[in-house]
C-alpha positions in Angstrom: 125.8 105.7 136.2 124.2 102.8 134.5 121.1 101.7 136.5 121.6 98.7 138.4 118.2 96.2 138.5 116.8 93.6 140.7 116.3 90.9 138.6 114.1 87.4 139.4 115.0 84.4 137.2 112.6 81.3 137.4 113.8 78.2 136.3 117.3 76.8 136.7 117.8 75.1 133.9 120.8 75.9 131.3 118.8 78.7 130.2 117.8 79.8 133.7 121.4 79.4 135.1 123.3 81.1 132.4 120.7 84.1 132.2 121.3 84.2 135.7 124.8 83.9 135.3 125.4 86.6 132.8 123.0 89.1 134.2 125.0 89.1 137.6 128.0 90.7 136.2 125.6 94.2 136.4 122.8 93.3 138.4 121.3 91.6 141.6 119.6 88.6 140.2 117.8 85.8 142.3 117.6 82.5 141.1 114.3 80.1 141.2 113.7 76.8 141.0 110.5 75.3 141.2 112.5 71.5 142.0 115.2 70.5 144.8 117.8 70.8 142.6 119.5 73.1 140.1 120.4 71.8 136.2 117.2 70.9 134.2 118.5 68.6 131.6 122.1 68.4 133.2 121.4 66.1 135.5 124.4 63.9 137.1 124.1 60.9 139.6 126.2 60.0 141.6 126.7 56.3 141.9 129.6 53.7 143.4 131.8 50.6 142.3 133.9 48.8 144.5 133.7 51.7 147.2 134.8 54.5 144.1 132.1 57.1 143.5 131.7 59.1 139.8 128.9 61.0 137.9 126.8 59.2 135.5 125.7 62.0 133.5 121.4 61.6 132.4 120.7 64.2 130.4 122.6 66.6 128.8 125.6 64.7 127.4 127.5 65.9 124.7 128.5 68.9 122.9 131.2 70.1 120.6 132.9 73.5 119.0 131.5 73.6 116.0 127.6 73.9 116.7 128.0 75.4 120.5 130.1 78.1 119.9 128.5 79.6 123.0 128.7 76.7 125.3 131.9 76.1 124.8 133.1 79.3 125.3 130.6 79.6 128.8 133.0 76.8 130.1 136.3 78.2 128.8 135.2 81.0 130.8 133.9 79.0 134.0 136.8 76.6 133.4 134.8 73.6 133.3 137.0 70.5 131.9 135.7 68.9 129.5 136.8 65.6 127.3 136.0 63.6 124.2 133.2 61.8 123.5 131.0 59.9 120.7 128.3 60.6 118.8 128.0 56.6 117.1 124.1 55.3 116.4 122.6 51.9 116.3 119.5 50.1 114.8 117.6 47.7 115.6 114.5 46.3 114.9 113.3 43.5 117.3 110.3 42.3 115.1 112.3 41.5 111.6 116.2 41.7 113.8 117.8 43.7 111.6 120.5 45.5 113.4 123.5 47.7 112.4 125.9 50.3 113.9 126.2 53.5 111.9 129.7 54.1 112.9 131.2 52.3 110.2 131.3 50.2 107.3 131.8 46.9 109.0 129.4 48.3 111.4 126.9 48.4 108.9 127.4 45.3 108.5 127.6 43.7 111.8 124.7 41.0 110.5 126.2 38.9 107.9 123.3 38.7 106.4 122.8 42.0 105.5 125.7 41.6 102.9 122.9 40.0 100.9 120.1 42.0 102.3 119.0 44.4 99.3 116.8 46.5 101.7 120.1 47.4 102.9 121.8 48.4 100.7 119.1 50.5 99.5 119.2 52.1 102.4 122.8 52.9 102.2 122.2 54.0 98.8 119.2 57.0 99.8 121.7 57.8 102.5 124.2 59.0 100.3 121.6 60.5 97.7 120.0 61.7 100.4 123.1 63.6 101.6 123.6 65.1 98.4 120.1 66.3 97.9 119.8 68.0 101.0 122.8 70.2 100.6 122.1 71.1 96.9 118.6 72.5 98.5 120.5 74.3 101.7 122.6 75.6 99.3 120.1 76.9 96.7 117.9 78.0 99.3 114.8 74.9 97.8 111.7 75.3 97.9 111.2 71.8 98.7 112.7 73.3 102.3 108.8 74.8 103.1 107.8 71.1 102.9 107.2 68.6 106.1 109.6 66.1 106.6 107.0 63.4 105.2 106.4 65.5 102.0 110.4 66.0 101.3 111.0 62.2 102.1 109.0 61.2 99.7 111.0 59.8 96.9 113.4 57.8 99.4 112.8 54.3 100.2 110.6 53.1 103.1 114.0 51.4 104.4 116.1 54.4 104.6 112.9 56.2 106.6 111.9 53.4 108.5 115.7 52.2 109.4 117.7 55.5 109.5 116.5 58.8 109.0 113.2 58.8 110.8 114.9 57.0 113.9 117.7 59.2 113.9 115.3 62.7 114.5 113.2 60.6 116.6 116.0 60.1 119.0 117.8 63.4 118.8 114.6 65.4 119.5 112.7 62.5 122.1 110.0 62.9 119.5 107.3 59.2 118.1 108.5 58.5 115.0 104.9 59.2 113.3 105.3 62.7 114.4 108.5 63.1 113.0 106.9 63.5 109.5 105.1 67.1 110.4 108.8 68.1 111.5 109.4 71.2 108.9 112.0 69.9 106.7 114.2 73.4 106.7 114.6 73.1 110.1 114.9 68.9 110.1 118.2 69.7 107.1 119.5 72.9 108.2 120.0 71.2 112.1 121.6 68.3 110.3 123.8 70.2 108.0 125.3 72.5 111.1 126.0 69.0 113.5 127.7 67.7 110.3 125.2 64.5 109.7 125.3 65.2 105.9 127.9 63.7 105.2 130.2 60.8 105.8 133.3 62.7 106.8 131.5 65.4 108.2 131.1 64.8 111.7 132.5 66.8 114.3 134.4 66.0 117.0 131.6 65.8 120.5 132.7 66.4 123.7 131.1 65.8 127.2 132.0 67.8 130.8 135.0 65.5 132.5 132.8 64.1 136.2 129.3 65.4 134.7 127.3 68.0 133.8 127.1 69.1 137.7 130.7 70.3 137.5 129.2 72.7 134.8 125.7 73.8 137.0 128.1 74.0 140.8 130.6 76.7 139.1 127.8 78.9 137.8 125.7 78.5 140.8 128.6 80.1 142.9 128.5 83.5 140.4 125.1 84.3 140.7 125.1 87.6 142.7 121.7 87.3 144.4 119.8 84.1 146.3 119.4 80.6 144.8 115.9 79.3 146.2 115.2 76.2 145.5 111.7 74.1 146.1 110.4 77.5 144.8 107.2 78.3 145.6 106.0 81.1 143.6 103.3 80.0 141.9 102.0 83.8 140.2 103.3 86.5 138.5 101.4 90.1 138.2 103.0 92.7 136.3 102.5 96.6 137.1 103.8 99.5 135.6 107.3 99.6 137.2 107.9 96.6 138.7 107.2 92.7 139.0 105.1 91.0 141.6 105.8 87.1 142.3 103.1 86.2 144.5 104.4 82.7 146.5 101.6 80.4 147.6 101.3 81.6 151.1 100.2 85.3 149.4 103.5 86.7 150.3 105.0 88.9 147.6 108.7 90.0 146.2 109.1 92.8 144.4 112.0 93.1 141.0 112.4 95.3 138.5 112.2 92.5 135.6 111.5 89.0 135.7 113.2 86.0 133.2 111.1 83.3 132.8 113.4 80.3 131.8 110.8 77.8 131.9 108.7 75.8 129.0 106.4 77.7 127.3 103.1 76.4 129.0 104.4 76.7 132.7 105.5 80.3 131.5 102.2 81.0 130.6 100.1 79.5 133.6 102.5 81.6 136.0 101.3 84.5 134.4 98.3 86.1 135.9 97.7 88.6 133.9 99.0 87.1 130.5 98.5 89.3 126.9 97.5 87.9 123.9 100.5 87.9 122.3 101.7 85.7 124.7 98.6 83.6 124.7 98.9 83.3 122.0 102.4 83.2 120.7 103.5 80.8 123.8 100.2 78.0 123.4 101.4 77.0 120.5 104.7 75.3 122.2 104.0 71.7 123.0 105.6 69.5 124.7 106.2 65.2 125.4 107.0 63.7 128.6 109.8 60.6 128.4 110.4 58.2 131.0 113.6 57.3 131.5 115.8 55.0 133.3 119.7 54.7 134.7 120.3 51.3 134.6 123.0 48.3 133.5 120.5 45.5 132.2 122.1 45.0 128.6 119.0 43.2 127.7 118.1 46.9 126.5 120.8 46.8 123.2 121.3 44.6 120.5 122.9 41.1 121.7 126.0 41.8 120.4 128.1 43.9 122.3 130.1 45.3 118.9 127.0 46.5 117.7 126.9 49.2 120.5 126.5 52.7 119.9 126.6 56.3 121.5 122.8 56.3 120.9 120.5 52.9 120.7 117.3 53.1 118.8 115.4 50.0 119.1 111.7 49.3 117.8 109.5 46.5 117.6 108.6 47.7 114.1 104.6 49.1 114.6 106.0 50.7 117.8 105.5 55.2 117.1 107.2 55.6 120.5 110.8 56.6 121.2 112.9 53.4 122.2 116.5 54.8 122.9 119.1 54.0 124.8 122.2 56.0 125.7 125.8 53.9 126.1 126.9 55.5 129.0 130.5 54.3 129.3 131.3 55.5 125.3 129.9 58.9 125.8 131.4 59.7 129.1 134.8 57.3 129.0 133.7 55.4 132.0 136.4 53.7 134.1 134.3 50.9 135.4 133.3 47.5 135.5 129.3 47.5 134.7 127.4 48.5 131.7 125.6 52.1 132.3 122.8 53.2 130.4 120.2 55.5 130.4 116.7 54.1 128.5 113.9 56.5 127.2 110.7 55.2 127.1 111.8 51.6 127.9 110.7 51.3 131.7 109.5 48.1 131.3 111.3 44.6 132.0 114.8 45.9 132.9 116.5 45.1 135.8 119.4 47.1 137.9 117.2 49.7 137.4 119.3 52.4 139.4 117.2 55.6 139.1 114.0 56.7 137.5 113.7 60.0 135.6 111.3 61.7 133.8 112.0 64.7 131.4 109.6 66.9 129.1 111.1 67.9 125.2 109.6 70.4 123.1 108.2 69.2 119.9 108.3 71.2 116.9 105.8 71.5 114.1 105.6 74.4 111.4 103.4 76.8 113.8 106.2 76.5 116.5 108.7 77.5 114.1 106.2 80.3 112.9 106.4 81.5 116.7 109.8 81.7 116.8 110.4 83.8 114.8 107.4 86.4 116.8 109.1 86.2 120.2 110.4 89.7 119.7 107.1 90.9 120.3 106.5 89.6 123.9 110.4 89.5 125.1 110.6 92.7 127.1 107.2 93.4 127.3 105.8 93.8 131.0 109.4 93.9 132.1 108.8 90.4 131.4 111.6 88.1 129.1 111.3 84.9 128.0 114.3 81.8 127.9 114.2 78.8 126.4 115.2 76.1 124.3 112.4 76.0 122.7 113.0 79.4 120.9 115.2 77.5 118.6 116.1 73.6 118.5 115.8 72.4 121.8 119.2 72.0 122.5 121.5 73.5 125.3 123.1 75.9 122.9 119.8 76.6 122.4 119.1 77.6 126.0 121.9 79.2 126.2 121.6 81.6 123.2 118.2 83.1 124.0 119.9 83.9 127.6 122.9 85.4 125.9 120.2 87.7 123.6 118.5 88.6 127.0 121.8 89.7 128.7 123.2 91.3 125.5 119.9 94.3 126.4 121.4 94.9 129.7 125.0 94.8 128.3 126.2 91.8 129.8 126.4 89.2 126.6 129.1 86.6 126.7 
C-alpha cells in the first residue's frame, strides 16, 4: 500500500493552494497562511453600485490556453468559469505628451500629430525589425540570447526603448524601467515569443475567471483534505531525520512528514532554522520589489482621452525609473457598470475615489536568478523540505502553478 503522508503547506498563494490541492488526492495536507485570507496575487474585492455587488479582480487578471496550459486545465477540472478578456497597452509620457494605444493602427495614432512625428514612426519601424530579429535568434538558438536586455537593445532606437519595449517588461514583470536593462535577454524574448508579443497577428486570445479570481481560490479551498489556518503563526521550521518541526510563536510544535514552502524565496529562507548552504545560498539570490497599489475610479490616472484606453496603462513623466501602470478594470474583466475601475501600481499619490489600498511584492530577475533556477533540484526534497514558487520560472501564475505540479508529480498526484 502506497504510504500515505502528513503534509504542511505554508503559503496560500496559487502555488500554495494548488500544491495543496493536488497533494490531497493521496495525502493529509494542512494548509498555512501567514495573512487573513487565502489567494496571494488572486485577490478579488468586493465592491457595490446602485445596491448590486461584483468582484473587482486586483491582481491576478488574465490568462489564456496557449501559455497556461496547466491553469487552464486546473479550472476545467475545478469548473471555474471563465470569459474573454484583453490584453491592449497604452503609452504615455506626461513630460513630452506623447500618447498611443498599441491595440491598433488608428490607435497608434490616436495624436494627430504623431502622423508627422518621425520618432514615431521610428519606433514603429524597430518594432517590426525588432520582431523579426528576435525570432531569427530563438530560432537559431543566438548567441546574442546570453546578452542583458541593454546589450541586445542596442542597435534599436532610444524611442522604440524608451516608448515601447522597456515599458512594456516594466509593466508585465512590476519591475523600474532602469532595471529592465540587466533583465537576461533569453528569458526577456523567449517569454515574449510563447505570449505571442512577436508579432502583429500573433496574439492570443486572454481570458479572465467570470466574478474574480476568488471563484478560482473558494473551489480549491473546499478540496484540500486537511486544515486551512489562516493568520498563521508559525514563525520556524526545524528539520530532523524523519519528520518536520513547525515551531508556532507560542513554542508549541506540529509534527509532518514533509513540509512545502510556497512562499518567496527570502521568507522561505528566514523560516528556516536550520537552513543549508545550498539553500543559503541558492535561495539569497531571489529578490524581490514591493508595489503600492490602488483600486480606484479617478480617470485622472490615464491619458485624457478615453479612446486611448488600454488593458494595461503605462504612464511616465519621462526621468521617472519607477513603474507607473494602470490596469482598465472594466476591459479586462467585462464590467457591467457605471464607474471607471482601475487598479494603479505605484501611483498612490493625488487620486481620488481611492476605494482600497494594496501592496504586493514581484520577484525581479537578473542573470544569477536565472542561474538558480536552474539548481533548485538540489534543495527540492532535501530535509523533506520542497520549495514552490513563481519565482522558479517567470513569475507568473502558470508559473506557480507548475513548480506545484512538479512537486505533486513525486508523490504521484500531477495534474
Amino acid at each position: 500500500m502506497e504510504k500515505r503522508f502528513k503534509i504542511a503547506v505554508l503559503g496560500g498563494g496559487i502555488s500554495g493552494l494548488s500544491t495543496a490541492y493536488l497533494l490531497s488526492k493521496k495525502h493529509e495536507v494542512d494548509l498555512y497562511e501567514k495573512e487573513p485570507r487565502l489567494g496571494g496575487h488572486a485577490r478579488t474585492t468586493m465592491v457595490e453600485e446602485n445596491g448590486k455587488k461584483f468582484g473587482v479582480d486586483t491582481g491576478f487578471l488574465v490568462f489564456n490556453y496557449e501559455t497556461y496550459p496547466l491553469l487552464t486545465k486546473l479550472f476545467s477540472m475545478l469548473d471555474v468559469k471563465i470569459e474573454n478578456s484583453d490584453m491592449s497597452f497604452a503609452f504615455w509620457d506626461t513630460k513630452t505628451n506623447i500618447a498611443y494605444n498599441g491595440q491598433s493602427l488608428s490607435g497608434m495614432f490616436i495624436q494627430k500629430r504623431n502622423i508627422f512625428n518621425f520618432k514615431h514612426y521610428k519606433m514603429i519601424f524597430d518594432i517590426l525589425k525588432f520582431n523579426k530579429n528576435a525570432n531569427d535568434d530563438l530560432e537559431k538558438n543566438s548567441s546574442n540570447l546570453d546578452k542583458s536586455l541593454g546589450e541586445y537593445l542596442k542597435p534599436y532606437s532610444r524611442y522604440f526603448k524608451e516608448r515601447y519595449l522597456i515599458p512594456m517588461g516594466a509593466s508585465i514583470w512590476s519591475t523600474p524601467s532602469d532595471k529592465m536593462n540587466e533583465f537576461p535577454a533569453r528569458t526577456f524574448l523567449t517569454f515574449f515569443k510563447n505570449h505571442g508579443l512577436l508579432g502583429v497577428n500573433t496574439h492570443h486570445q486572454w481570458l479572465t475567471v467570470s466574478g474574480g479570481s476568488i471563484n478560482y481560490v473558494n473551489k480549491i479551498q473546499m478540496q484540500i483534505s486537511g486544515k486551512v489556518i489562516v493568520n498563521s503563526d508559525v514563525i520556524k521550521i526545524r528539520r530532523k531525520k524523519d519528520l518536520v518541526e513547525l515551531i508556532h510563536q507560542d513554542g508549541k510544535k506540529s509534527l509532518y512528514d514533509k513540509v512545502i514552502l510556497a512562499m518567496h524565496a527570502p521568507e522561505a529562507l528566514e523560516i528556516l532554522e536550520d537552513a543549508s548552504e545550498d539553500e543559503k545560498r541558492i535561495l539569497s539570490c531571489f529578490k524581490y520589489k514591493q508595489n503600492d497599489a490602488l483600486l480606484h475610479n479617478d480617470t485622472t490616472a490615464l491619458y485624457p482621452k478615453k479612446e486611448a484606453y488600454a488593458a494595461w496603462n503605462y504612464k511616465t513623466e519621462g526621468k521617472d525609473s519607477s513603474i507607473t501602470l494602470s490596469y482598465w478594470i472594466n476591459k479586462l474583466q467585462n464590467l457591467e457598470s457605471n464607474k471607471e475601475y482601475f487598479v494603479s501600481l505605484n501611483e498612490t499619490k493625488n487620486l481620488s475615489n481611492v476605494i482600497e489600498k494594496i501592496s504586493y511584492s514581484h520577484p525581479q530577475f537578473d542573470q544569477k536568478a536565472i542561474d538558480m533556477q536552474k539548481q533548485r533540484g538540489i534543495i527540492n526534497g532535501q530535509n523533506n523540505t520542497y520549495y514552490a514558487g513563481a519565482y522558479w520560472r517567470y513569475g507568473f501564475h502558470e508559473d506557480g502553478l507548475y513548480s506545484a505540479n512538479t512537486i505533486a508529480k513525486e508523490f504521484g498526484c500531477e495534474l
